[in-house]
C-alpha positions as CSV (number, residue, x, y, z in Angstrom):
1,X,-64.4,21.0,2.4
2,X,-62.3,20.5,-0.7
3,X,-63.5,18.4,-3.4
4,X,-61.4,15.8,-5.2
5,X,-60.4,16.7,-8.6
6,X,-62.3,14.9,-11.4
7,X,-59.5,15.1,-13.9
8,X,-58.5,11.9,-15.7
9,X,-55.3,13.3,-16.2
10,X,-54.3,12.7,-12.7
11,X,-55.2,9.2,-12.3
12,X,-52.0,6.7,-13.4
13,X,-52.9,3.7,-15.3
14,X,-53.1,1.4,-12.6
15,X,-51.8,-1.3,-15.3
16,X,-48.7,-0.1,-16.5
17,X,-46.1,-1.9,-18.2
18,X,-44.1,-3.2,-14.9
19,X,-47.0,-4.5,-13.3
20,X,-48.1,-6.4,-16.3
21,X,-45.0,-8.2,-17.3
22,X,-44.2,-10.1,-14.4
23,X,-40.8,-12.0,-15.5
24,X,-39.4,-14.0,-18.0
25,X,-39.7,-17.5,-17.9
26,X,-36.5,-19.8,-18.3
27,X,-37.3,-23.7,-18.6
28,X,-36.2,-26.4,-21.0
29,X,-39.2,-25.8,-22.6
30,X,-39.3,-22.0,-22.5
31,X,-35.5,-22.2,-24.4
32,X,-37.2,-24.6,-27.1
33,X,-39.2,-22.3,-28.0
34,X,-36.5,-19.0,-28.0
35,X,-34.6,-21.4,-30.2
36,X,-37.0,-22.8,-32.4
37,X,-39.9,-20.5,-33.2
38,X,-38.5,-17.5,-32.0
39,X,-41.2,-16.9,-29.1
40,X,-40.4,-15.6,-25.4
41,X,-42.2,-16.7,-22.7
42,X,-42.9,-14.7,-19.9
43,X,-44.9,-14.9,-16.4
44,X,-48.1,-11.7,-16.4
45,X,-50.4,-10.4,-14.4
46,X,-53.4,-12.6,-14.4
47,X,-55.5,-9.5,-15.0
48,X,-53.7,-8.4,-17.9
49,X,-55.6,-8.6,-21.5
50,X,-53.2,-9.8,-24.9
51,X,-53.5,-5.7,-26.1
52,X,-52.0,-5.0,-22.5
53,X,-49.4,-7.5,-22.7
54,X,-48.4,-6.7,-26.2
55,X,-47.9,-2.8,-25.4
56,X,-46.0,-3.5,-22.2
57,X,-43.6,-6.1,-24.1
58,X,-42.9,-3.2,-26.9
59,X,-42.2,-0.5,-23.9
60,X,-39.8,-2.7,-22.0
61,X,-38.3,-4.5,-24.6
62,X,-38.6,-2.3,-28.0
63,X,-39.5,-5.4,-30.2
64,X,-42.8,-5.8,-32.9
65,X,-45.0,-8.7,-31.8
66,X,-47.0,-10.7,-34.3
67,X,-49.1,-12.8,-31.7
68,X,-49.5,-13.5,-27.9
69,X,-50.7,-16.4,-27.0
70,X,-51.7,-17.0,-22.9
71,X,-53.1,-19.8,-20.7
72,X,-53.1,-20.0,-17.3
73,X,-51.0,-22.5,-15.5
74,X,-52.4,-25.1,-13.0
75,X,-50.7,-23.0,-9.9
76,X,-52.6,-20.0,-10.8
77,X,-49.8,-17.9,-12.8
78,X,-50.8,-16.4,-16.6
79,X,-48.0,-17.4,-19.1
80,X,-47.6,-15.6,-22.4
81,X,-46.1,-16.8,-25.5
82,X,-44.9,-13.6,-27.5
């Protein structure tokens, strides 16, 4: 029998930056905030810390951000302000 490997290496980071960020979020409200304090708002996964969703936002979209702020909508669905 072969044993599986115990290497760290080999295992992916079940988390990466595509499963985090789900998709960006376009209301009224959403574009207020784009406008006004210069924030993006975007749907994550609701397993996803603020330190995951801040790397994953500089890997897709090669910006610095100051803050994230989340809360979980009333259908179920984590929203982050960056």
């Amino acid at each position: 029998t072969v044993k599986p490997s115990n290497n760290t290496k080999t295992i992916k980071d079940p988390m990466d930056a595509f499963r985090v960020v789900k998709y960006p979020l376009t209301t009224d409200m959403a574009m207020k905030k784009i406008e006004e304090n210069n924030t993006l708002t975007f749907i994550v996964d609701s397993h996803a810390n603020k330190t995951q969703i801040k790397k994953a936002i500089r890997k897709l979209y090669q910006v610095k951000t100051a803050k994230v702020n989340t809360l979980i909508r009333p259908d179920g669905l984590k929203k982050a302000y960056v």
